[in-house]
ZALOFI-865321 format. One record per atom (N, C-alpha, C, O): x, y, z. Coordinates in steps of 0.02 Angstrom, whole numbers, plus 32768, in hexadecimal, padded with zeros to 4 digits. Example, Ala and Ser with C-alpha at 12.3 -4.5 7.8 and 13.67 -1.06 7.14 Angstrom:
82947EE48186/82677F1F8186/82947F5B8186/82C87F5A81A7/82827F908162/82AC7FCB8165/82858002818A/829E80398192/
This chain:
802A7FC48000/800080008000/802C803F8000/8060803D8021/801B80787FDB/803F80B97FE9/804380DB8016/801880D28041/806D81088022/805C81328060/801C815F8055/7FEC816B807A/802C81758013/7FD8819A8009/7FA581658035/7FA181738071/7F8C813C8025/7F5280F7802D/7F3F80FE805F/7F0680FF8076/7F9081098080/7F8280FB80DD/7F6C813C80EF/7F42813B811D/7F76816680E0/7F6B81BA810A/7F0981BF80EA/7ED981C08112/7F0281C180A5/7ECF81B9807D/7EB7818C8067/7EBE818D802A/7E9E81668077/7E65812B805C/7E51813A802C/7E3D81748028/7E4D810E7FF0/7E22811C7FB5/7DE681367FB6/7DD381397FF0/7DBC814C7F8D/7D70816B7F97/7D4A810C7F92/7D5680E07F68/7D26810B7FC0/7CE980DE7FB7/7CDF80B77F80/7CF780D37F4F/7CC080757F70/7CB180557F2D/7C86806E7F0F/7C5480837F2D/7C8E80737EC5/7C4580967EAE/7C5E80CE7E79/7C5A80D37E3C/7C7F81007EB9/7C92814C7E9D/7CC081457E7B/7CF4812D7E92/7CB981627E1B/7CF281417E00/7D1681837E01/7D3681867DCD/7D1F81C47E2E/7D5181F37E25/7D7281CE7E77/7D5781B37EA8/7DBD81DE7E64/7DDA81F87EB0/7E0382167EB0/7E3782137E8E/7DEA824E7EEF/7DFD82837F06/7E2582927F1C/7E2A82CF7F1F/7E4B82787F30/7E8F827A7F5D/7EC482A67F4B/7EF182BA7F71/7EBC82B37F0A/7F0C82CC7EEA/7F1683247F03/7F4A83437F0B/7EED83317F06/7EE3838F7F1A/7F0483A17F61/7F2D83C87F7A/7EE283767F6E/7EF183847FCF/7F1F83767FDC/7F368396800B/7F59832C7FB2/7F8783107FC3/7FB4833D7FA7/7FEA83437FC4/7FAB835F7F74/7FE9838E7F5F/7FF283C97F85/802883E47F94/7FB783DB7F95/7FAE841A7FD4/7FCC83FE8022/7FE88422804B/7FC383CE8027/7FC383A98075/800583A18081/8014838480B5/803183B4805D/8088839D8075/80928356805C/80CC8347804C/805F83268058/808682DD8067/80BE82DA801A/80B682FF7FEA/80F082AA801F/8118828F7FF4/80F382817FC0/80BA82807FD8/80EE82747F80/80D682567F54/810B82157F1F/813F822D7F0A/810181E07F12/812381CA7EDD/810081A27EBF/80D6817E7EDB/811181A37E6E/80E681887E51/810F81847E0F/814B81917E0C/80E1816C7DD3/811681577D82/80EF81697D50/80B3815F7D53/810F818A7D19/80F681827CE0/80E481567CB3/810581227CAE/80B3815F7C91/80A481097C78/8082811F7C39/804B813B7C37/80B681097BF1/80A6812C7BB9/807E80DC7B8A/806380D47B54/808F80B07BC4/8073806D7B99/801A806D7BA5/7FFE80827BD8/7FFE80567B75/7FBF805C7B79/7FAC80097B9A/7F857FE27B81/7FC380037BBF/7FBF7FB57C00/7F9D7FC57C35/7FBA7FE57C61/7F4F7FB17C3E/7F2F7FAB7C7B/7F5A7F8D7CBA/7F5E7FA67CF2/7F7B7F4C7C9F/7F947F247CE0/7FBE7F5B7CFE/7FB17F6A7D38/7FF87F817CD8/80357FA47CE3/80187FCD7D07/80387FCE7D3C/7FE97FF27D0A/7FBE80267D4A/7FA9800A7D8A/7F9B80257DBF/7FAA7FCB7D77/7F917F997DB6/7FDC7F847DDA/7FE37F807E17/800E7F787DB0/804A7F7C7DCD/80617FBB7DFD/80717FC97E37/805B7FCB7DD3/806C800A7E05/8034801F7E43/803E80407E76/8012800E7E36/7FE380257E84/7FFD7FDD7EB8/80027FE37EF5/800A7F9C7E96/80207F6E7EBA/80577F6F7EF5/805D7F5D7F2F/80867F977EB6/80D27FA47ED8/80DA7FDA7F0B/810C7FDA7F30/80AA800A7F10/80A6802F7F41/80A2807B7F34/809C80AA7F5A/80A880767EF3/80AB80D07ED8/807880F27EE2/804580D07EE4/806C81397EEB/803481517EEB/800A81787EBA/7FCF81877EBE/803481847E8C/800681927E58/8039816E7E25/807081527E28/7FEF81857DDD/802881597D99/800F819D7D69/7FD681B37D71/803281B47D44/802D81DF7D03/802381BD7CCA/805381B07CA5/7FD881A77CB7/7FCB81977C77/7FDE81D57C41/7FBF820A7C3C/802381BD7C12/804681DD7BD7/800C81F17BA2/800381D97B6A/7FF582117BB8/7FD082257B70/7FF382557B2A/7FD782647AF5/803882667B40/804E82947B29/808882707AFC/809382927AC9/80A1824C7AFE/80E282247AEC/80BA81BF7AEF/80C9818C7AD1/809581CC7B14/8071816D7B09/8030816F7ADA/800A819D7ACB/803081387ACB/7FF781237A8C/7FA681137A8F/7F7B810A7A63/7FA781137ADD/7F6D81127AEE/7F48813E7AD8/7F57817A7ADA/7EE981167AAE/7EB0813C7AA1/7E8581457AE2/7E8581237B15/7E5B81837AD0/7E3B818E7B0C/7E2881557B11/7E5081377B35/7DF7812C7AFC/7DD480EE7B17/7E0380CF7B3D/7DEA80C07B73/7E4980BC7B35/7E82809B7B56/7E8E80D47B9A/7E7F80C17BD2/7E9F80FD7B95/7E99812A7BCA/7E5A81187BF8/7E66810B7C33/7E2481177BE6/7DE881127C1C/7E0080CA7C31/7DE680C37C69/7E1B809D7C26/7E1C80547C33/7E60805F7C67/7E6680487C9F/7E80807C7C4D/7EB7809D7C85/7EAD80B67CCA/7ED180B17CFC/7E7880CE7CC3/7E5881067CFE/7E3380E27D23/7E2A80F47D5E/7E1680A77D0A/7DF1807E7D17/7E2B803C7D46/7E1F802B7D80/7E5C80267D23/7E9C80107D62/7E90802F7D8C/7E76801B7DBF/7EA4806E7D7E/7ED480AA7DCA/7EA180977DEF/7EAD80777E22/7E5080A97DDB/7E1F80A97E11/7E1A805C7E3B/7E0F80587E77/7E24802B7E13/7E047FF17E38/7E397FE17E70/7E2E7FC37EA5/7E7F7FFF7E55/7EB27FD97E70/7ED280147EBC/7EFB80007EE5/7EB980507EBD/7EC080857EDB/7F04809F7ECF/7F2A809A7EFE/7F1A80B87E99/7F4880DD7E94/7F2981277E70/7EFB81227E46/7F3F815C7E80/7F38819B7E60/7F4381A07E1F/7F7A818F7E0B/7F1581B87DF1/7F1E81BD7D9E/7F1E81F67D85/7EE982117D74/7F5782137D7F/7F7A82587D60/7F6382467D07/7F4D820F7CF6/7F6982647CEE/7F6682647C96/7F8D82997C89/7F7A82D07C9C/7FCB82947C68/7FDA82C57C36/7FCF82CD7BFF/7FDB829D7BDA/7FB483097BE3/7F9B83157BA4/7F9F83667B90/7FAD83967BB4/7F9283647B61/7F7183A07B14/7F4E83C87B47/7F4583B37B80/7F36840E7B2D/7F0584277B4D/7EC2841C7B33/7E90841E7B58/7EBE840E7AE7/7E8C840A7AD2/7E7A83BD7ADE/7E5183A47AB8/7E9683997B0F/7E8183447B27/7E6083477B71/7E45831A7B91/7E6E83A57B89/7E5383957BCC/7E00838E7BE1/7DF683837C1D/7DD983937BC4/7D8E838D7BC8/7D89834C7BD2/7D7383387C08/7DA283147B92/7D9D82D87B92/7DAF82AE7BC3/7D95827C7BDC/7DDE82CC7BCA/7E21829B7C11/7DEC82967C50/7DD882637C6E/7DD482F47C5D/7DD282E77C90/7D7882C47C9B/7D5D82AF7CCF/7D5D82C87C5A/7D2182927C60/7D27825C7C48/7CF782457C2A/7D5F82377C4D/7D7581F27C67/7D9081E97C9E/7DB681BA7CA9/7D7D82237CD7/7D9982037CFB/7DE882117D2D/7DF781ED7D5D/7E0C82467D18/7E4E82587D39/7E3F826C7D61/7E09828A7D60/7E6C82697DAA/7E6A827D7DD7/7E9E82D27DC9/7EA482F87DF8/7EB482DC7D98/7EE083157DA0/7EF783007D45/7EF382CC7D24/7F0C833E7D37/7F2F83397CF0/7F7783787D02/7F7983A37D2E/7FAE83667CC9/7FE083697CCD/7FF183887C7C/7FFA83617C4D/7FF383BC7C77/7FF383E47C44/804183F07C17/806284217C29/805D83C67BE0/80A983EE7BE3/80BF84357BD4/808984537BD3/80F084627BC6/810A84707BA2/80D384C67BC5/80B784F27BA3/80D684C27BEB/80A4850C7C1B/80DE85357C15/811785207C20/80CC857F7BFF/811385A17BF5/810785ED7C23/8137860A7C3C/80D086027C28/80C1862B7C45/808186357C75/805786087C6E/807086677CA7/804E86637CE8/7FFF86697CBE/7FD6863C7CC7/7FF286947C9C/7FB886A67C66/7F9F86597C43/7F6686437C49/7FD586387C1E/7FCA85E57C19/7FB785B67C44/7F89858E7C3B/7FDF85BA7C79/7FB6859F7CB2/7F7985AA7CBE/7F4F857C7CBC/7F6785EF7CCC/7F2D860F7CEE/7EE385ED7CBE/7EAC85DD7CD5/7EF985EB7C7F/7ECC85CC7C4C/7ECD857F7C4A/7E9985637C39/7F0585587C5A/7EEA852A7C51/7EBD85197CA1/7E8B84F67CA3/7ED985377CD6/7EBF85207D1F/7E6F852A7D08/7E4B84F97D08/7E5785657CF8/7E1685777CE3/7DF885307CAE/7DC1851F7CC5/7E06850E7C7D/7DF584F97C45/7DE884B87C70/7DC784947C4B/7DF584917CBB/7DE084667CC7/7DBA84657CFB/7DAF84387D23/7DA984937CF9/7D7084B97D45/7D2784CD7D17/7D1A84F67CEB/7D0684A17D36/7CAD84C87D2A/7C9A85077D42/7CA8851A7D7B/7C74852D7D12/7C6885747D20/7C3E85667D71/7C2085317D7A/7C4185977DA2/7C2985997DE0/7BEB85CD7DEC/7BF486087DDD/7BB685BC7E04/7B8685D77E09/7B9786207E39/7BCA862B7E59/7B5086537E30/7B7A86997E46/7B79868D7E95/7B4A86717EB2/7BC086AC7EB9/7BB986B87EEE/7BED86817F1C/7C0886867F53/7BED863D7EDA/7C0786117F00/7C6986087F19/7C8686257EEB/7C8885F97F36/7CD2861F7F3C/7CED85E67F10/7CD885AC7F10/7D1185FA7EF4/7D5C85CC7ED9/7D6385D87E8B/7D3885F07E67/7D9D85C37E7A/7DA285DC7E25/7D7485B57DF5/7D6B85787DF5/7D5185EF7DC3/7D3985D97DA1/7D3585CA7D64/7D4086017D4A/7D2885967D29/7D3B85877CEC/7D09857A7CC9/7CD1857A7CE1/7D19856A7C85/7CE485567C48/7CFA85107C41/7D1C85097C0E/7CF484E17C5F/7CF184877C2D/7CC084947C4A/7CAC84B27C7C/7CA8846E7C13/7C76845C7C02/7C3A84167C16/7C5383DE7C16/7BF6841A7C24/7BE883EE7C68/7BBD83BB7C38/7BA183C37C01/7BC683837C64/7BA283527C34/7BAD830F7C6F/7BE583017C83/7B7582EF7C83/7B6F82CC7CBB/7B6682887CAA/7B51825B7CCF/7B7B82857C67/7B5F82407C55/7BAB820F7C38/7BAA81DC7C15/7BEA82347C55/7C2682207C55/7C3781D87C7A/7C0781B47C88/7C7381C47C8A/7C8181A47CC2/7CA081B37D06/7CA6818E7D36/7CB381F37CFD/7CCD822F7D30/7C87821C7D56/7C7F81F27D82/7C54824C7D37/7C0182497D65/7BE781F37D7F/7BAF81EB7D95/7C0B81C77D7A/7BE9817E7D67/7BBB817B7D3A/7B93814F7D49/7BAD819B7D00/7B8A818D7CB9/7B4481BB7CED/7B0F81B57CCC/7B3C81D47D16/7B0A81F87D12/7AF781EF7D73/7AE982217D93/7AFB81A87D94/7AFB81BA7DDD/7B2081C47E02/7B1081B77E3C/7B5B81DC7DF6/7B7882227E27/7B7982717DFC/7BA482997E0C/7B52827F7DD2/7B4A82B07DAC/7B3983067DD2/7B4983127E0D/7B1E83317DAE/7B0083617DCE/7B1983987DF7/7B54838F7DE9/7B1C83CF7E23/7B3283F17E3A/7B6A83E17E69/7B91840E7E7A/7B75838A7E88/7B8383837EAD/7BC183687E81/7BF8837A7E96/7BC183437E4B/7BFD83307E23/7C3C83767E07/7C79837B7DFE/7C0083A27E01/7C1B83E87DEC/7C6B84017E24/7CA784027E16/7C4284157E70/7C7284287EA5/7C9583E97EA7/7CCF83F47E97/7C8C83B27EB2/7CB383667EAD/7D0B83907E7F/7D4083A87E92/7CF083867E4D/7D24839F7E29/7D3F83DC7E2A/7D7C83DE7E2A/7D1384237E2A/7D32846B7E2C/7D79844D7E68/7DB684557E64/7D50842C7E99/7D7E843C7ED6/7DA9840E7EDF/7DCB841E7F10/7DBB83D17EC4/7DF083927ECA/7E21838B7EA0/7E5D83837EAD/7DFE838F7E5C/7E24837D7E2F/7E6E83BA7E17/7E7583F77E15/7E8B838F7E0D/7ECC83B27E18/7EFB83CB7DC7/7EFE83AA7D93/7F1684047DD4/7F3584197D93/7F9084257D9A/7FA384517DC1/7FBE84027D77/800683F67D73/8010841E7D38/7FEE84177D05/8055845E7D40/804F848F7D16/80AB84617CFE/80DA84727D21/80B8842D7CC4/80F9842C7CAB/812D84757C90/812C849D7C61/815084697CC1/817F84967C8E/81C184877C87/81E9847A7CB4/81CC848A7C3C/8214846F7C16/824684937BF4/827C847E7BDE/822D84CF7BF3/825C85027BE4/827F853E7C09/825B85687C25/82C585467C0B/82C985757C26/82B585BC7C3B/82BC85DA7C70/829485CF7BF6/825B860F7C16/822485E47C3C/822985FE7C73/81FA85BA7C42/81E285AC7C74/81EC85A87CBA/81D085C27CEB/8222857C7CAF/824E85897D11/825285CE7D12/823085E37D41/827686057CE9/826D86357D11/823A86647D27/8236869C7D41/820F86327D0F/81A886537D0F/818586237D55/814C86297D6A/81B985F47D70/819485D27DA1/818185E17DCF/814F85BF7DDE/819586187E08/817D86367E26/812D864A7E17/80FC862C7E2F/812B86797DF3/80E9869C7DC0/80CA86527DBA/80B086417DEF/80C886247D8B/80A785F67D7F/808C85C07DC1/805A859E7DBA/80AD85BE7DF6/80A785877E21/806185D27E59/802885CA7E6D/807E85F87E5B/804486277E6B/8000862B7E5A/7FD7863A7E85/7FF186217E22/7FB386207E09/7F7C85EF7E18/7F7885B27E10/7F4786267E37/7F0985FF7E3D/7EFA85B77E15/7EF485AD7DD9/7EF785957E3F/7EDD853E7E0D/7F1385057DF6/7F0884CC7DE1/7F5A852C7E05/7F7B85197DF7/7F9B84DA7E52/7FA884F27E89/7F9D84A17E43/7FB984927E6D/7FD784567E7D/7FC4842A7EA3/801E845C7E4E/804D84427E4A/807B844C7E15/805E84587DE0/80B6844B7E10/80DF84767DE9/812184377DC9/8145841F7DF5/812C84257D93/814783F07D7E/818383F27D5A/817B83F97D1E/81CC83ED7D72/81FF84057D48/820F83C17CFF/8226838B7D12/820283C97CB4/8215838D7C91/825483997C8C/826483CC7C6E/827D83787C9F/82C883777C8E/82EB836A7C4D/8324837F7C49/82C983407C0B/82E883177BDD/82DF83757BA5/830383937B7D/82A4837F7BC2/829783C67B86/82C483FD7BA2/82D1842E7B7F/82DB83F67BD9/82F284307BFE/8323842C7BEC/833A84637BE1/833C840F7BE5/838B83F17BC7/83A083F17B96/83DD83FD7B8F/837983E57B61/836683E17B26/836B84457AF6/8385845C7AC4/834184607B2D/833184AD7B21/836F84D77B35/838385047B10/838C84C67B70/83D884CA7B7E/841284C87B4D/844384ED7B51/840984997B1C/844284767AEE/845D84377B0E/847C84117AE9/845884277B47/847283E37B5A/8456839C7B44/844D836B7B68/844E83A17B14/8409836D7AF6/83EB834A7B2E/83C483697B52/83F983097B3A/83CF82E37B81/83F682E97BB6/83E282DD7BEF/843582FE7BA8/845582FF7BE8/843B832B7C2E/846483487C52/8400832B7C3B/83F483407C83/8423834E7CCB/842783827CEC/8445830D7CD5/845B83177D13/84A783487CFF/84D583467D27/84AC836A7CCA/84E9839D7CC5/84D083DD7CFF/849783EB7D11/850383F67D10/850584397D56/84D1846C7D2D/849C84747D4C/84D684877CFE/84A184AF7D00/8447849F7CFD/841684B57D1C/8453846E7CC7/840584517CE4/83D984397D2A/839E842D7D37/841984397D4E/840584277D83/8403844F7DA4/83D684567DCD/843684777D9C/842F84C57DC8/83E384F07DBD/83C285127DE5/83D584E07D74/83A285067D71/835084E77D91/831F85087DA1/835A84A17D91/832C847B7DB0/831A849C7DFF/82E884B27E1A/835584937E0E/835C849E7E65/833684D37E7B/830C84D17EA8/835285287E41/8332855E7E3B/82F485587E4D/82DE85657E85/82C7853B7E07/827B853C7E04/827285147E41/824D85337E67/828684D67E5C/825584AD7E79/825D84D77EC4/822C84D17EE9/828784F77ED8/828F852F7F0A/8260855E7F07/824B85757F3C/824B85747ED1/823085AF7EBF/81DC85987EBE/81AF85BE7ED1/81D485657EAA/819185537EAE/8178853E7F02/8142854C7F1D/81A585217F1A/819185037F61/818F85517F8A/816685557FB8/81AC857B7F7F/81AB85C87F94/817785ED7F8C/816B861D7FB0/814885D67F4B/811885E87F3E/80D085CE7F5E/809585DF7F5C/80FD85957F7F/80B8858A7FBA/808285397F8C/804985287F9B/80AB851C7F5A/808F84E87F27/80B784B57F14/80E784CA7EF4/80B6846B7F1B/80AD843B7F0C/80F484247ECE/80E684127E94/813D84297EE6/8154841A7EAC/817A83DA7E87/818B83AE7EAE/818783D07E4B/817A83837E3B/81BC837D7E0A/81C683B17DE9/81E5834F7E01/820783317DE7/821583057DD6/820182D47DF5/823D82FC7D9F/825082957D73/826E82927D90/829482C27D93/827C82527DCA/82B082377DCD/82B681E77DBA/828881BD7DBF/830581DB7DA1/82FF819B7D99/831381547DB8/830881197DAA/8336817A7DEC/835481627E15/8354815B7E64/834D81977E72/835681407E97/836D81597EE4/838481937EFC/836B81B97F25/83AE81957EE3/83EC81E77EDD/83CA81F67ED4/83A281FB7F03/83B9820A7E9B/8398824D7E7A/836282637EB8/836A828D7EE4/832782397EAA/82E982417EDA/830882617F1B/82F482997F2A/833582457F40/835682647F92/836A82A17F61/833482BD7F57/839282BC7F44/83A682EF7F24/836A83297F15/837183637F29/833D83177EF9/8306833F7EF6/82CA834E7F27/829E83797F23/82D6831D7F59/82A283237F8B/82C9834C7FCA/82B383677FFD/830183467FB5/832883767FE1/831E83CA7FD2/830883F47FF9/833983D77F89/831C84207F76/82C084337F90/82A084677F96/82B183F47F9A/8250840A7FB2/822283E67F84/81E783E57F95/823683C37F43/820D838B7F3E/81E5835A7F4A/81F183227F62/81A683777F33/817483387F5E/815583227F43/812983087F64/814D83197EEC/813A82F37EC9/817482E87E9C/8190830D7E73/818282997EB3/81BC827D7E86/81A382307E45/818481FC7E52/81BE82467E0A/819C82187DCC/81BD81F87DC9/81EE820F7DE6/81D281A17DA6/81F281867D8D/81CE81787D53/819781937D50/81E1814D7D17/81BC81457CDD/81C080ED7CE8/81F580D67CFD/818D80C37CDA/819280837CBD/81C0806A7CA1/81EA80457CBC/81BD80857C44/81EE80657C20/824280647C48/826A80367C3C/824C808D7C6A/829B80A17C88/829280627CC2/82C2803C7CC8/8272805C7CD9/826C800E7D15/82797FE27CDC/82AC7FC27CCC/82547FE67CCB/82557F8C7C81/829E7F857C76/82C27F557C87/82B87FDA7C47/82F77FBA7C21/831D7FC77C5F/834C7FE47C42/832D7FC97C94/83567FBE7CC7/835B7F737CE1/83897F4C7CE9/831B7F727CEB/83037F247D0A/83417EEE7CC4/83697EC07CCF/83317F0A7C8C/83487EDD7C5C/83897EE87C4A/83A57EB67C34/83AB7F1C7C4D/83ED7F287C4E/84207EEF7C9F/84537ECD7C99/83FF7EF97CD3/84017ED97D02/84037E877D0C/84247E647D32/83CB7E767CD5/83C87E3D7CC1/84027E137C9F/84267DE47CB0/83F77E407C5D/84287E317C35/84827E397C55/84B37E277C36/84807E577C94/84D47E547C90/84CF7E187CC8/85047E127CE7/848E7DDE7CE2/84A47DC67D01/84B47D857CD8/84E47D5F7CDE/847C7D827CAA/849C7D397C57/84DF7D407C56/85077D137C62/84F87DA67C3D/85397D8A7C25/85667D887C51/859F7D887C3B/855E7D877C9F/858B7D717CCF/858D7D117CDC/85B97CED7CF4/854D7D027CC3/853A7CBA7CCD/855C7CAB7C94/85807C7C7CA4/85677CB77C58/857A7CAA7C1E/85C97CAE7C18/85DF7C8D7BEA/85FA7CD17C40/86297CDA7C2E/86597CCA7C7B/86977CCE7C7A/
């Protein structure tokens, strides 16, 4: 079981949203969890097995169709792990009426970008009522609502107020916008991608070089200063102690990087048996 599990209990049988992800990014606790660009029900079930607490269905770089996505969401839920989606902006209506507990946006470059997408997954709010308000668009006959009985005004706040929004940023004008961006209403959680950051740098993938990392350290300082939720790849042990040290509290690993490790690992024990 995760440490999330234990502090937060899943929501009840039945309710196919859960809620957990908002409060837990607000609440201080640790977070760890994996990206998962394979469109594999079981592999979501793995990971809630092994103890992670959330999984990032890849919508952005994995092949998964929405229909495969809802079957995804549909793991996370049975198996109680948290279901992040990264995606498009124009995928967030869909995502989140299949079902996400939070979406994960890449490539956010400025506080105005943010501010629009935080709005674009929030239902407009009746007058008078407090909290930020948005245009998606309502429709109760999703699987978010349970196809129609958890629907209605009450599915509406369900979501204004749980569901959670991850602002990626991979470029260096972004980090130096993180402050501004991790500030913004709706926004709450702040995500450094390292492979683009690096990439935008000139270091192609090389990440762990001194300035990418220097500049990492920057933002993820700068966001936790800002009073919000900040998140990093790591792929390793190190790394994770390394980043949870700067104030990291949502730390990612990816799937495929377990596999070809697991198999690199493998393979040097044949050719130790072999030779």
């Amino acid at each position: 079981m995760s440490t999330l599990s234990k502090l937060h209990p899943p929501p009840a049988p039945g309710m196919p949203l859960d809620v957990r992800l908002r409060t837990a990014l607000h609440g201080g606790v640790s977070l760890h969890g994996m990206f998962c660009g394979l469109p594999l029900p079981a592999l979501v079930e793995m990971a809630a097995f092994a103890g992670f607490d959330f999984v990032v269905i890849d919508n952005e770089h994995g092949m998964a169709s929405f229909e495969t996505t809802e079957h995804l969401l549909r793991a996370a839920r049975a198996s109680g792990i948290l279901p992040i989606v990264r995606c498009f902006e124009a995928d967030i209506p869909r995502v989140l009426d299949a079902g996400a507990s939070g979406i994960k946006v890449p490539m956010v470059q400025t506080p105005e970008q943010a501010a629009r997408l935080a709005q674009r997954m929030r239902y407009p709010r009746p007058p008078g009522q407090v909290g930020l308000a948005g245009y998606r668009g309502s429709a109760f006959s999703t699987r978010a609502a349970g196809y129609g009985a958890f629907g209605g005004p009450a599915h509406t706040d369900r979501s204004n107020q749980n569901l959670a929004f991850i602002a990626m940023l991979e470029t260096p004008q972004a980090l130096e916008a993180a402050a501004e961006i991790a500030s913004v209403e709706g926004v709450d959680a702040v995500f450094i991608g390292p492979n683009d950051l690096a990439h935008a740098m000139g270091h192609e993938n090389r990440f762990q070089e001194a300035p990418v990392q220097q500049a990492m350290e920057k933002a993820v300082r700068a966001i936790v200063d800002a009073g919000k939720c900040a998140g990093v790849l790591a792929l390793d042990e190190n790394s994770r102690q390394k980043y949870e040290g700067w104030g990291a509290r949502y730390v990612a690993t990816v799937a495929s990087s377990i596999i070809m490790k697991a198999f690199e690992q493998a393979a040097g024990a044949r050719t130790a048996i072999r030779y």
